[in-house]
DSSP file (Angstrom, degrees, kcal/mol; ACC not computed):
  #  RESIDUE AA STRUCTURE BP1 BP2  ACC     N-H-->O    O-->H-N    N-H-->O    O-->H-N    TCO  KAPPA ALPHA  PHI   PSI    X-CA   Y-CA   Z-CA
    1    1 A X              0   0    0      0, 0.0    11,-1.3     0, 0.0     2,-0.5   0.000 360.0 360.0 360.0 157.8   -7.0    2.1    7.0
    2    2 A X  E     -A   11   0A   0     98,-0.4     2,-0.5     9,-0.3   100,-0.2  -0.996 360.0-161.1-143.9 127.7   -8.2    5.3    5.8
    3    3 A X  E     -A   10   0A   0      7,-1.7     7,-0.6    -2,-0.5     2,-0.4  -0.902   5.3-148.7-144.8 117.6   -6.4    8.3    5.1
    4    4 A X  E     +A    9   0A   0     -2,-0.5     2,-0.5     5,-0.2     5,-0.2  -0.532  12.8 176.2 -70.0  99.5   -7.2   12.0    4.6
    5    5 A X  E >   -A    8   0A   0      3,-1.6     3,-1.1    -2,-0.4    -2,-0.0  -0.893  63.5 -67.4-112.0 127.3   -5.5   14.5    2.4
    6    6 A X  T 3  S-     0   0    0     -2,-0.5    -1,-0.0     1,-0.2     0, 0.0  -0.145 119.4  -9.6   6.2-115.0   -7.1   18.0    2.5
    7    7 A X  T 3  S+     0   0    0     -3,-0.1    -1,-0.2     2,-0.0     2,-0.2   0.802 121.6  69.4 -84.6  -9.3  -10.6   17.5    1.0
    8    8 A X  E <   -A    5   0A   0     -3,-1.1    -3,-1.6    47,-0.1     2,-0.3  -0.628  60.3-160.3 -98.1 160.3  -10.5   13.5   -0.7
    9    9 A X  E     -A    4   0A   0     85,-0.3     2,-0.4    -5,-0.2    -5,-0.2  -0.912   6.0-162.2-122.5 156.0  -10.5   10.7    1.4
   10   10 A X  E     -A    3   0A   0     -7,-0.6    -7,-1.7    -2,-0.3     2,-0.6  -0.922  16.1-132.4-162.9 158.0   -9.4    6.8    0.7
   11   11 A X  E     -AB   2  93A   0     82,-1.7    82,-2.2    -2,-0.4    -9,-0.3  -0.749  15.1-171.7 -72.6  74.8   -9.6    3.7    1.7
   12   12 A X  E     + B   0  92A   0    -11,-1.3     2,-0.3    -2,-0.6    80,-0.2  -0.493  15.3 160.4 -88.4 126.8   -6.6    1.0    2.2
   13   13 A X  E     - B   0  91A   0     78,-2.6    78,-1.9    -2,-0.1    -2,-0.0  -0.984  43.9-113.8-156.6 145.9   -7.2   -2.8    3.0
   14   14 A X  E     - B   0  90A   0     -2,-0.3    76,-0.2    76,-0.2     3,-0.1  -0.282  19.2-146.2 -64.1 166.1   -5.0   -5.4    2.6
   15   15 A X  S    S-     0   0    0     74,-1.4     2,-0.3     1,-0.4    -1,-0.1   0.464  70.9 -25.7-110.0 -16.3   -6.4   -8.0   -0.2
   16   16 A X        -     0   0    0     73,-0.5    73,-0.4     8,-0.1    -1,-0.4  -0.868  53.3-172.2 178.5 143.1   -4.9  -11.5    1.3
   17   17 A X        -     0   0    0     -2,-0.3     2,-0.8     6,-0.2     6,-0.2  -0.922   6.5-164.9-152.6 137.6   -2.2  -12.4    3.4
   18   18 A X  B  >  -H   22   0B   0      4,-0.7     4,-0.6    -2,-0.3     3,-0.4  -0.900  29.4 -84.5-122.3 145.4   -1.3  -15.6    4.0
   19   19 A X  T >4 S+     0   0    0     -2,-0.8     3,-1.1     1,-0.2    -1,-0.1   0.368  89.0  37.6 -43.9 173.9    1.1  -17.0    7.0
   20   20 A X  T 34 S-     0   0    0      1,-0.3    -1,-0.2    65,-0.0     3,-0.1   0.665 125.1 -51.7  40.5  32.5    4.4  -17.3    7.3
   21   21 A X  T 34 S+     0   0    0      1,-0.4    65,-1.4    -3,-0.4     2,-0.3   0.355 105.9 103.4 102.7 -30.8    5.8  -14.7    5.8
   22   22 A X  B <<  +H   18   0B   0     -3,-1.1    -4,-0.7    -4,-0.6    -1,-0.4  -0.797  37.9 176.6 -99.4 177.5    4.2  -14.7    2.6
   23   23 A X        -     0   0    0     -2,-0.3    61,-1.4    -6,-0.2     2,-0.7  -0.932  41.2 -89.9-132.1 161.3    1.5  -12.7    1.0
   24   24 A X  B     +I   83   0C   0     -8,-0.4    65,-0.6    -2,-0.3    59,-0.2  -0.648  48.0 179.7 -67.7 117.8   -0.1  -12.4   -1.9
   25   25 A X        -     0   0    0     57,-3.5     2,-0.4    -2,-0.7    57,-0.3  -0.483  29.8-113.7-107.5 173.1    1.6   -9.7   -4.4
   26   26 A X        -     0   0    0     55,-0.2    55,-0.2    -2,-0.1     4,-0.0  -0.772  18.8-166.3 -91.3 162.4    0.9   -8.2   -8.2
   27   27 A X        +     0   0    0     53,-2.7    54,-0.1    -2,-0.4     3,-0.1   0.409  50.4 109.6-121.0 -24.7    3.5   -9.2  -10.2
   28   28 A X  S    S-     0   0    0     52,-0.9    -2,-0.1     1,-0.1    50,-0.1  -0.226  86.7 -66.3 -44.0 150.5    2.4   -6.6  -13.2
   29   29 A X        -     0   0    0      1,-0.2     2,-0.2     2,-0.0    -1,-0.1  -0.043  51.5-140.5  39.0 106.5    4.2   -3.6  -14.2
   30   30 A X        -     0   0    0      1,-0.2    44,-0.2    -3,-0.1    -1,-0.2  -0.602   7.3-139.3 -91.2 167.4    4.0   -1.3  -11.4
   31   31 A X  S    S+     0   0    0     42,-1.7     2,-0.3     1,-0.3    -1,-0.2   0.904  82.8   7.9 -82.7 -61.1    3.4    2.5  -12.6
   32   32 A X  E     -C   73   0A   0     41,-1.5    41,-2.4    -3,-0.1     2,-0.6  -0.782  66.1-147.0-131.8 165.3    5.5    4.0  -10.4
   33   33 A X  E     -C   72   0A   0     -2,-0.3     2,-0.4    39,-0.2    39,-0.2  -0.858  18.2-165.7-121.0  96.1    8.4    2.8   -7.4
   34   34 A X  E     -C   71   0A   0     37,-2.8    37,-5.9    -2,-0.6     2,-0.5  -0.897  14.3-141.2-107.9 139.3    8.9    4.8   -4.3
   35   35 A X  E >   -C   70   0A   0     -2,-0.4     3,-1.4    35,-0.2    35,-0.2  -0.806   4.5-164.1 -58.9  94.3   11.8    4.6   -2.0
   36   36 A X  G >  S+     0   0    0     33,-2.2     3,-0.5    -2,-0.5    -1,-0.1   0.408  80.6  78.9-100.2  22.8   10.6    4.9    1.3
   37   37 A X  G 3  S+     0   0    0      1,-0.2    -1,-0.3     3,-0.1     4,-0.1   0.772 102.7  39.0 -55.4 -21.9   14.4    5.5    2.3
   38   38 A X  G <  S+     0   0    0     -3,-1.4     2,-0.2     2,-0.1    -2,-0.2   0.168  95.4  80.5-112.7  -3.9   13.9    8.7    1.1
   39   39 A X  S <  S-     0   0    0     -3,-0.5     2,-0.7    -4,-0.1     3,-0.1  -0.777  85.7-113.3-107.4 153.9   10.4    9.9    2.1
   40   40 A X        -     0   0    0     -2,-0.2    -2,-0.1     1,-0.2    -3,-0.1  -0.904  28.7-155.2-111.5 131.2   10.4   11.2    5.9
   41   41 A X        -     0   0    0     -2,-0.7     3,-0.2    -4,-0.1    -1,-0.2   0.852  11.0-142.0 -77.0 -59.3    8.4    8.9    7.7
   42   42 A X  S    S-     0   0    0      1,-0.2     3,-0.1    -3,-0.1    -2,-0.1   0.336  70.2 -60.8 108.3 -22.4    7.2   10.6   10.5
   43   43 A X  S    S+     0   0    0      1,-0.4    -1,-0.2    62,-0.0     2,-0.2   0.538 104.9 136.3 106.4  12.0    7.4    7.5   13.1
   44   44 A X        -     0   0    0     -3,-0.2    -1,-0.4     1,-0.1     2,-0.1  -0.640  60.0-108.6 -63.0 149.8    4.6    5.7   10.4
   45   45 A X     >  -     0   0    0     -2,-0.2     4,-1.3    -3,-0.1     5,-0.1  -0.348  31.7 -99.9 -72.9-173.5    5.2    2.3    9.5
   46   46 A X  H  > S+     0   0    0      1,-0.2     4,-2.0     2,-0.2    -1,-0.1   0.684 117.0  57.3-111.7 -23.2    6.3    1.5    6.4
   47   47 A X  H  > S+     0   0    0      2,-0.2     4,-2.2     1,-0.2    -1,-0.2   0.974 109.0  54.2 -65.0 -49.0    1.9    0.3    4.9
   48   48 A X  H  > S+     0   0    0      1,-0.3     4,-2.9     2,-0.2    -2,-0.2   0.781 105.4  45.2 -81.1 -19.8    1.0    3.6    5.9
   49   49 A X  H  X S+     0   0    0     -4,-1.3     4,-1.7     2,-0.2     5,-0.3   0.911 108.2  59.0 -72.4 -49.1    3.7    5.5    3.8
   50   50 A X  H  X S+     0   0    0     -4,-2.0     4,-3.0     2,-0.2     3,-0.4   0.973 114.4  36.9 -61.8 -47.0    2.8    3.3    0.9
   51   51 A X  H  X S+     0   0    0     -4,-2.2     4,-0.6     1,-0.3     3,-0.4   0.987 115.0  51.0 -48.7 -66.4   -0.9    4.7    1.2
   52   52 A X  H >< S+     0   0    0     -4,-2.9     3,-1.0     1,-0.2    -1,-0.3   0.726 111.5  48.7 -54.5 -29.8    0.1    8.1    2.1
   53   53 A X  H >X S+     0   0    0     -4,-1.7     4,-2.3    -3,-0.4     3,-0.7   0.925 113.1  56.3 -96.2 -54.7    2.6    7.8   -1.4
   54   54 A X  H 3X>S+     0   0    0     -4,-3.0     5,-2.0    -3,-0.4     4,-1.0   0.533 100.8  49.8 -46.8 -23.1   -0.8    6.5   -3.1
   55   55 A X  H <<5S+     0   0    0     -3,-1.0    -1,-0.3    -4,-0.6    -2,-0.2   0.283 110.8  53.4 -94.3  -1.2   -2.9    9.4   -2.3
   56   56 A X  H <45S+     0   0    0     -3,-0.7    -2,-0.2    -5,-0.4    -3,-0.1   0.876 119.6  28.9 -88.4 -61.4   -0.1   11.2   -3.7
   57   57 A X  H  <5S-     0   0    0     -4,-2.3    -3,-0.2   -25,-0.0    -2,-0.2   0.860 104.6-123.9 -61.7 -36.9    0.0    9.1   -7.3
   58   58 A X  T  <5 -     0   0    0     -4,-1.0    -3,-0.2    -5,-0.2     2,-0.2   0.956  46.0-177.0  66.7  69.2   -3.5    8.6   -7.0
   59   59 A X      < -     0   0    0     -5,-2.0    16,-0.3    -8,-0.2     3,-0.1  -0.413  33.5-140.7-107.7 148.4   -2.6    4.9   -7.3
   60   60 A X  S    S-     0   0    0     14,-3.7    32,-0.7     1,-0.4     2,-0.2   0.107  84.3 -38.8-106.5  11.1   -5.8    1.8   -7.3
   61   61 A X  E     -ED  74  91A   0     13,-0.5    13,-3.7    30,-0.2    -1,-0.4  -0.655  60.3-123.0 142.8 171.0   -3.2   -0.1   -5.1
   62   62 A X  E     -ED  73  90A   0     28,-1.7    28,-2.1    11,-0.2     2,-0.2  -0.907  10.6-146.3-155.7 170.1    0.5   -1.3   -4.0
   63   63 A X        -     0   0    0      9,-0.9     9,-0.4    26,-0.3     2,-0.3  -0.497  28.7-144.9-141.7 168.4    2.8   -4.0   -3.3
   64   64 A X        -     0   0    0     -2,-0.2    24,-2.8     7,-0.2     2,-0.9  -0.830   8.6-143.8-168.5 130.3    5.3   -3.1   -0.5
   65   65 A X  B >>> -FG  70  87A   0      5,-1.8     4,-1.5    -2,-0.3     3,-1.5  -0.703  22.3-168.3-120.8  45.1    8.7   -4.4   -0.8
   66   66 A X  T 345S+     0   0    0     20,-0.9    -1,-0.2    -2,-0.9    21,-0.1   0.774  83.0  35.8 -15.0 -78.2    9.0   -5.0    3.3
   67   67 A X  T 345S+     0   0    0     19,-0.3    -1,-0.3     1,-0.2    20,-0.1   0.662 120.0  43.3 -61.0 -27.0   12.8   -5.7    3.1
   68   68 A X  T <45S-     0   0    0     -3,-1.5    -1,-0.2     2,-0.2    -2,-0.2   0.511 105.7-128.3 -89.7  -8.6   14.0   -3.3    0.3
   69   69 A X  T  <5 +     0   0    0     -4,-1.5   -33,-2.2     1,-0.2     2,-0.3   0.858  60.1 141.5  84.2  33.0   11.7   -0.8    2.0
   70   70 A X  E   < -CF  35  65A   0     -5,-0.7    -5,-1.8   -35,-0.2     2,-0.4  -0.748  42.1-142.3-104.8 137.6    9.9    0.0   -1.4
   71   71 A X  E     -C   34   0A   0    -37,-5.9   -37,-2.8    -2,-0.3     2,-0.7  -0.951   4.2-158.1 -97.7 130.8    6.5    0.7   -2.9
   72   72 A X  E     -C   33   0A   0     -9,-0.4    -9,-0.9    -2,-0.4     2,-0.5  -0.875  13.4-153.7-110.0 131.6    5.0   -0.2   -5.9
   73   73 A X  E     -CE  32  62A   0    -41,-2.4   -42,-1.7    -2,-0.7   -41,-1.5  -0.566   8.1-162.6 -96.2 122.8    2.3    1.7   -7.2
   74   74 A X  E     + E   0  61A   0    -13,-3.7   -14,-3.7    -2,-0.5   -13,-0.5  -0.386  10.4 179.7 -85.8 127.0   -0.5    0.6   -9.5
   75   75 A X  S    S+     0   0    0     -2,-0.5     2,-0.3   -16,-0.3    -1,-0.1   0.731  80.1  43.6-103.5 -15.4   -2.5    3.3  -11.3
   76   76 A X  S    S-     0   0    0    -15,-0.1     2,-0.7    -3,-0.1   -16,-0.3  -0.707 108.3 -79.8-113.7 175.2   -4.5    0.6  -12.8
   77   77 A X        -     0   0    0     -2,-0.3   -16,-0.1    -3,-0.1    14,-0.0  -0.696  49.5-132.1 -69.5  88.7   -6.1   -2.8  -11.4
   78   78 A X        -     0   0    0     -2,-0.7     3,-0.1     1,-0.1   -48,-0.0  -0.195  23.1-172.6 -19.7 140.4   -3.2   -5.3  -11.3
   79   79 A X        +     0   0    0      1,-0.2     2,-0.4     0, 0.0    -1,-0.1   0.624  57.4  68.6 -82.3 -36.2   -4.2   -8.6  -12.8
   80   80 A X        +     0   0    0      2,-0.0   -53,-2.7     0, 0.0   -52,-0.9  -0.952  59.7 179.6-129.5 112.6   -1.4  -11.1  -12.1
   81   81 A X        +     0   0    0     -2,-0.4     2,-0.4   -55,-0.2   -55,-0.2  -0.976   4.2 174.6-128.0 128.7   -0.5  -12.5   -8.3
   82   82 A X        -     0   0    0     -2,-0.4   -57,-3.5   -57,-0.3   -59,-0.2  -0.859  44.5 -84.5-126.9 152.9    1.7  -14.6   -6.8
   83   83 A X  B     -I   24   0C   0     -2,-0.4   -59,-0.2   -59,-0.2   -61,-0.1  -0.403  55.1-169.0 -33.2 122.0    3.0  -16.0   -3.5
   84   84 A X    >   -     0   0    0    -61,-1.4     3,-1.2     3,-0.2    -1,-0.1  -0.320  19.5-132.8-132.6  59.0    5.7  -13.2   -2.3
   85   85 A X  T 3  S-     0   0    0      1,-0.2   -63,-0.2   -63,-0.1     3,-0.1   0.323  91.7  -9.0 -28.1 122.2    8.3  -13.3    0.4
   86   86 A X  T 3  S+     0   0    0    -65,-1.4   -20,-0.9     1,-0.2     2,-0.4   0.450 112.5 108.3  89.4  11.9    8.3  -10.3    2.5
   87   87 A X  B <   +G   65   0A   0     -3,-1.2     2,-0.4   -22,-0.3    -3,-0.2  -0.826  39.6 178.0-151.6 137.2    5.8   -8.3    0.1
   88   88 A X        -     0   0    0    -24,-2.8     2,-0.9    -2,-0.4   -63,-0.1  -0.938  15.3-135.4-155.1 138.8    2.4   -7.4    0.6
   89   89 A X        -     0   0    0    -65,-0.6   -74,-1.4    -2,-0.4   -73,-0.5  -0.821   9.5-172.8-122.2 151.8   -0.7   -5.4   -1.4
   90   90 A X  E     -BD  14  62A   0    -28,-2.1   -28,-1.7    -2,-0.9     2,-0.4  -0.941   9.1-161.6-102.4 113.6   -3.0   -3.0   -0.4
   91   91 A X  E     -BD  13  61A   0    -78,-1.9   -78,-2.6    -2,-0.5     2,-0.4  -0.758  19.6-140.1 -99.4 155.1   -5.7   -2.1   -3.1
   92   92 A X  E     -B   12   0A   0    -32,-0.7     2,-0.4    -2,-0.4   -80,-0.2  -0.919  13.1-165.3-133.8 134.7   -7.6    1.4   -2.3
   93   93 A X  E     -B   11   0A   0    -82,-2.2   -82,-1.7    -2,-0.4   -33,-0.0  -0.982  19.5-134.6-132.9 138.6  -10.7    2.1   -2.7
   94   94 A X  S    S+     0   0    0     -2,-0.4     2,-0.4   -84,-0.2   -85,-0.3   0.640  88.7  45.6 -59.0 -32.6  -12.3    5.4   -2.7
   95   95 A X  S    S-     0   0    0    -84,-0.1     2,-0.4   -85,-0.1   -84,-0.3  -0.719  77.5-145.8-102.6 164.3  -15.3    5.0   -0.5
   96   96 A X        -     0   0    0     -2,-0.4     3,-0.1     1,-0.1   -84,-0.0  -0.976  14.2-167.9-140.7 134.4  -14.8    3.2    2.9
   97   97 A X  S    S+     0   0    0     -2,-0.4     2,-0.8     1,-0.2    -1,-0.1   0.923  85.6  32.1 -86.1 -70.6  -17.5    0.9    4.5
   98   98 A X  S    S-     0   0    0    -87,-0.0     2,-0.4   -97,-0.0    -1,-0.2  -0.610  76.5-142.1 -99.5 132.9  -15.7    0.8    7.4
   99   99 A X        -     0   0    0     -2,-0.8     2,-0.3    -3,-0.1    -3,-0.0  -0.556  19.7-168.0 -78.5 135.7  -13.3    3.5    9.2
  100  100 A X        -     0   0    0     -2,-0.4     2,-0.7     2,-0.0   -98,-0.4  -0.880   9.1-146.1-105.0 140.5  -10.4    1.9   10.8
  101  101 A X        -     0   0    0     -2,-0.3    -2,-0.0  -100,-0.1     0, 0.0  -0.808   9.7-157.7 -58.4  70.1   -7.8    4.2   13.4
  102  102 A X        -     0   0    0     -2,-0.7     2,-0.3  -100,-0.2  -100,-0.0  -0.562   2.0-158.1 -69.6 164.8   -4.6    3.2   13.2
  103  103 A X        -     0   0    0      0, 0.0     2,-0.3     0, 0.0    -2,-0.0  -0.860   5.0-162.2-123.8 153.4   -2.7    4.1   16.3
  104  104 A X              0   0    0     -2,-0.3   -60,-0.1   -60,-0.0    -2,-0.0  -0.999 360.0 360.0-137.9 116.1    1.3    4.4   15.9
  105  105 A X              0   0    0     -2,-0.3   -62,-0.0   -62,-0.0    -1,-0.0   0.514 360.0 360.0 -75.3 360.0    3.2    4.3   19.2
């Protein structure tokens, strides 16, 4: 997914996801935790607030807490992943090879 704030742009893709419900997570140290109870959404789902939150921190990627509705944000490269009910990361990268569209109904 790719997402614009005034003049920089970046790039969000999931890194792995495996079925049933788990995904692959970091387990490191996040830098920073946002609540997305508490950010007005806008009728996004809850991946695309964890980006938008990242272009805010200027984050190299994030874990998203499905069920507590949380992001954690990495300002560095994560190292350490595990198997993670309900939890899923997105690493960002600054250039994008391909532009994606999400549509939100």
């Amino acid at each position: 997914m790719n997402y614009s704030v005034g003049t920089s742009q970046k790039s969000f893709m999931p890194v792995l996801s495996i079925p049933y419900g788990n995904s692959v997570c970091a387990v490191d140290e996040p830098s920073n935790i946002v609540d997305l109870t508490g950010v007005g959404g806008g009728g996004f789902p809850d991946v695309a607030q964890c980006a938008m939150q990242c272009t805010v921190y200027d984050c190299s990627g994030f874990n998203l807490k499905e069920k507590k509705r949380k992001c954690e944000l990495y300002s560095h490269n994560p190292t350490r992943f595990a198997l993670v009910d309900g939890c899923a990361y997105g690493q960002v990268s600054r250039t994008a090879s391909i532009p994606v569209t999400l549509y939100v109904r």
